[in-house]
N, C-alpha and C positions, 0 to 999 in steps of 0.2 A: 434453536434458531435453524430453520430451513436453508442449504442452501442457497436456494432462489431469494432469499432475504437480502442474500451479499451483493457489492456490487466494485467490481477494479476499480479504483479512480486512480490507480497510478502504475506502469510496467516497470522497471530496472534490470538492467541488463547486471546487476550483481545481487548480491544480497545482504551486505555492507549497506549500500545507499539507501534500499527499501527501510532496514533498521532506522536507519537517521531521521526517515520521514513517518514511519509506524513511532517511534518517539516523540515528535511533534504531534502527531495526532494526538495520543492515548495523553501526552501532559496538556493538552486542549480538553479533554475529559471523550474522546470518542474513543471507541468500541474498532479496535482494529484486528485484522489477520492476514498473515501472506499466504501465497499459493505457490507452490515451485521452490521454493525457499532452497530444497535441498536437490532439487532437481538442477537449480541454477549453478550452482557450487558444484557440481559433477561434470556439466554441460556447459564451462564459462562462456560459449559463444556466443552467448545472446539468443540461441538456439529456443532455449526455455526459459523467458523471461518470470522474474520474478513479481507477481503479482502484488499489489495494496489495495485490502479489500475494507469496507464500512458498511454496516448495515446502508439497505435501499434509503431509507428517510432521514438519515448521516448524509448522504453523498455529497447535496449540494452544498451545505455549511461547510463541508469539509474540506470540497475544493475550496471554496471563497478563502476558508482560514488557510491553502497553502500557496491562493495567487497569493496574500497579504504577506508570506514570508518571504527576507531578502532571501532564502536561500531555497533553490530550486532544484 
C-alpha cells in the first residue's frame, strides 16, 4: 500500500489516546496506522501530533463509526 493510499482522520496530542481510538477502529474490522507515534512521546507538546491513518476508501466509514461512539 502506497503511502498516498492513507489518509489522518484523527491528530492526538499523545499517543496513549491515538491507541484507544486505533482499537476501536481495527475491532470495527478497519485497516489502521499511526504517524509520529514516537515522535509524539519524545516531543509531548503537541508539537508532533500523533497521527490516525485508514486506507483513502476507510476514511468515510470510519469517521461515521467514530461520530457513533460515546467516546471521543
Amino acid at each position: 500500500m502506497a503511502k498516498s493510499d492513507l489518509i489522518v482522520i484523527r491528530r492526538f496530542s499523545n499517543e496513549g489516546e491515538a491507541q484507544i481510538v486505533k482499537s476501536l477502529l481495527e475491532s470495527a474490522g478497519f485497516e489502521c496506522y499511526m504517524t509520529n507515534e514516537f515522535t509524539s512521546q519524545v516531543w509531548p507538546t503537541g508539537l508532533f501530533a500523533c497521527g490516525l491513518c485508514v486506507k483513502a476508501e476507510d476514511a468515510e466509514r470510519a469517521n461515521e463509526f467514530l461520530e457513533a461512539q460515546p467516546v471521543k
